[in-house]
C-alpha positions in Angstrom: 29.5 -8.3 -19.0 26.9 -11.4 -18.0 23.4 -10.3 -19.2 22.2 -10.9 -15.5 24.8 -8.2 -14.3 23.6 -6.1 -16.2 19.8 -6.8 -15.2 21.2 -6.4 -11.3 22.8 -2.8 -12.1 19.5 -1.7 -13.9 17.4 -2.9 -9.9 15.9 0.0 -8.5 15.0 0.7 -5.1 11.8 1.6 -4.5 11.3 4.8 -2.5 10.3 4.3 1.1 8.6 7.5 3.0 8.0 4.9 5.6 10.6 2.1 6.3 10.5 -0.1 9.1 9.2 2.0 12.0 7.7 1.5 15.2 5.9 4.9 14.7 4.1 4.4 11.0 0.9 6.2 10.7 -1.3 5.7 7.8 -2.8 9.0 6.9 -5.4 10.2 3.7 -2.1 10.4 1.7 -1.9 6.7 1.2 -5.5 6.5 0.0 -4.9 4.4 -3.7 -2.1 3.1 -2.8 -1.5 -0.9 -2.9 -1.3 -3.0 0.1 0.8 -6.0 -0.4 1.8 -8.7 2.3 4.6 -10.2 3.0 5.0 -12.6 -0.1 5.0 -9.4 -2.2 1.0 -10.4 -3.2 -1.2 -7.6 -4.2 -4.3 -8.2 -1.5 -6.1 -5.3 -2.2 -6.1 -1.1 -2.2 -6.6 1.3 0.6 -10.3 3.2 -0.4 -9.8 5.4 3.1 -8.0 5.9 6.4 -9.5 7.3 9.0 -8.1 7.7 12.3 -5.1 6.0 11.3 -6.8 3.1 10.0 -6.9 2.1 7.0 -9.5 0.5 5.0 -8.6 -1.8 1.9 -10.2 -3.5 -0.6 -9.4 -6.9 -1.7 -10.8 -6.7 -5.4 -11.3 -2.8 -6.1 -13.1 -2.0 -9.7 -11.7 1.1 -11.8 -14.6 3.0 -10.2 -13.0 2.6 -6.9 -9.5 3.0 -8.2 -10.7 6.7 -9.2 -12.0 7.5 -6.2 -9.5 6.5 -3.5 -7.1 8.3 -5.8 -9.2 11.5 -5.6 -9.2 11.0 -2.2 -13.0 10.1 -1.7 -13.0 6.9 -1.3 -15.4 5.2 1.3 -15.2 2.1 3.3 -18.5 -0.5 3.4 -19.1 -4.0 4.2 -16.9 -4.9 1.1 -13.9 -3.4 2.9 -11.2 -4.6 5.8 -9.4 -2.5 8.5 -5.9 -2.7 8.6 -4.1 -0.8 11.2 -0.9 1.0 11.3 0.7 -1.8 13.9 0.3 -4.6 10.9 2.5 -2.4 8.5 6.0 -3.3 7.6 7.1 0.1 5.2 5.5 2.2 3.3 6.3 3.8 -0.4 5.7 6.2 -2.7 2.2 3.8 -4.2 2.9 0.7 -2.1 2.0 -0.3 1.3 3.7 -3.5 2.6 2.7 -5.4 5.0 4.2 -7.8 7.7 2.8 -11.0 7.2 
C-alpha cells in the first residue's frame, strides 16, 4: 500500500456539535475553545460569551488560557466580539469561522 494511502486512512474527522447551521448559538460552553477563520489560521480564543456573543482574544497568555477554560474568563479592551451569524461550525475545542 502507497505510504500516502495509508496517511488518508489514518484522517480523522473532527467532531462537529455545530456544523453549518443557520441557528448556531455560542454559549459559555465554548469558552477556551479556538476560533479559526476560514484559511484554518488560529486568530485567537474565546475568554467569554455572553448573550450569544462571543469575546476572543487574538494573542491569549497561559493565564488567560486557564481561565476561559474554568469558565471565568473576562472580556476587556484587549478583546473582539464575534457573533454567532459570523460562524461557520463549531467542534468539540474549535470554533471556525466563515471568512
Amino acid at each position: 500500500m502507497p505510504v500516502f494511502a495509508r496517511i488518508i486512512d489514518r484522517h480523522v474527522e473532527p467532531q462537529f456539535t455545530h456544523a453549518m447551521d443557520d441557528d448556531i448559538t455560542l454559549t459559555d460552553e465554548d469558552e477556551g475553545k479556538d476560533v479559526k477563520n476560514a484559511s484554518g489560521e488560529n486568530i485567537g480564543k474565546i475568554v467569554e460569551v455572553e448573550h450569544g456573543t462571543a469575546h476572543i482574544d487574538p494573542d491569549p497568555g497561559i493565564t488567560d488560557d486557564i481561565l476561559s477554560t474554568l469558565g471565568w474568563g473576562d472580556s476587556d479592551e484587549d478583546t473582539y466580539e464575534l457573533d454567532s451569524d459570523q460562524v461557520e461550525s463549531v467542534t468539540d475545542d474549535e470554533v471556525h469561522l466563515e471568512r
